[in-house]
N, C-alpha and C positions, 0 to 999 in steps of 0.2 A: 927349346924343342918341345917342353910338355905343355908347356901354352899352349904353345900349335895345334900339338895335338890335341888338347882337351877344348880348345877352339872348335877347331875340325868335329869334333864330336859330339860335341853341343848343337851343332848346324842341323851336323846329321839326323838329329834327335827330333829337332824342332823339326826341321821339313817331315821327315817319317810322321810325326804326331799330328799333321797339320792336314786337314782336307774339309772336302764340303759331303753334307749327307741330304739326300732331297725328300721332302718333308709329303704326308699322303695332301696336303693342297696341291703341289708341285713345284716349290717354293727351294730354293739352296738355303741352307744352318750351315754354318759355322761347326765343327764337329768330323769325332772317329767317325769314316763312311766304311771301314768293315768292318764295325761291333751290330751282331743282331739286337733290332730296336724293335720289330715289331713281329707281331702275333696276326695270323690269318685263320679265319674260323667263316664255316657255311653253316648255314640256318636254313632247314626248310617254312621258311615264312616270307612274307612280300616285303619290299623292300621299306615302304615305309611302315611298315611295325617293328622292323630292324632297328630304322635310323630314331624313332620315336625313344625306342627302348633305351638306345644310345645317347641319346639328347636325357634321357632323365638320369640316367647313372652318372655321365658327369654333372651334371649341375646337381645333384645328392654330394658329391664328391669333392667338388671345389668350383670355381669360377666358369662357367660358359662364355669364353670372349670371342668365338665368331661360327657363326653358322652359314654354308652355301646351301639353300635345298635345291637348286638347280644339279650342282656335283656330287650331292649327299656327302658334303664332308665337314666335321666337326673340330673345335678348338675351342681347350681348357684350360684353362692352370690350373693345379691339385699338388698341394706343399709345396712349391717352388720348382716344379715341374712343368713340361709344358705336353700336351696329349694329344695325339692327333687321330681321327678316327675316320676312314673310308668306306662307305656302304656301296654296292652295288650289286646290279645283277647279275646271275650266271644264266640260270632258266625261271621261266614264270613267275615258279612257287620257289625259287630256291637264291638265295643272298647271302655273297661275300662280305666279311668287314672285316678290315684292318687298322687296329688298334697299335699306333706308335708312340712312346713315351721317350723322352728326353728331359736331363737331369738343366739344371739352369748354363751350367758350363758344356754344355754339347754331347754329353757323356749318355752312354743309353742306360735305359730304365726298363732293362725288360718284364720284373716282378711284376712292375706299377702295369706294365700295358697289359702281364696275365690275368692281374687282380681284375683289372677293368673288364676284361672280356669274360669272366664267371661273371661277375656283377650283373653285364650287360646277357646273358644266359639266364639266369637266374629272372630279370624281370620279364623276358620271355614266354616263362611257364606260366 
């Protein structure tokens, strides 16, 4: 009977820990989909001096491994991390980005996506 039960509970565990989190290209990971992964921040600046800013923070940072300038959305690795970063606009002069970091095993990294977004503040000024 404690088989069973520790069976049974094992299951429970694994499906509970088990789901998809959808990445800012719009892409499904493997990964906790209700652990906060990403940080949202508005810039009064145009869109491409945002995603510029952003383009050089990661690759100061760790690897740049894919850029869309059509969606303005960026991909990094930075320590065994993976980064994901979304620019766009809200009005004229003014730009959303959203800065997601996940850990190699699906796990979020919300430090790493804060750090990123001072960085990405920072080369701004």
């Amino acid at each position: 009977m404690k088989q069973l039960l520790s069976a049974f509970s094992l299951g429970v565990v694994v499906l509970a820990a088990s789901g998809c989190y959808s990445t800012q290209e719009g892409r499904n990971k493997i990964g906790a989909p209700w652990a906060k992964d990403t940080i949202e921040s508005r810039y009064e600046r145009p869109v491409d001096q945002v995603f510029a800013a952003a383009k050089e923070t990661l690759a100061f940072n760790g690897t740049l491994t894919g850029e869309n300038t059509i969606a303005k959305t960026l991909v990094a690795s930075i320590d065994n991390r993976t980064v994901w970063i979304k620019v766009d606009e809200i009005e004229p002069r003014v730009s959303r980005i959203n800065v997601q970091a996940r850990k190699s095993g699906g796990a979020p990294d919300i430090y790493l996506a804060s750090e990123i977004d001072k960085q990405i503040v920072l080369r701004l000024k």
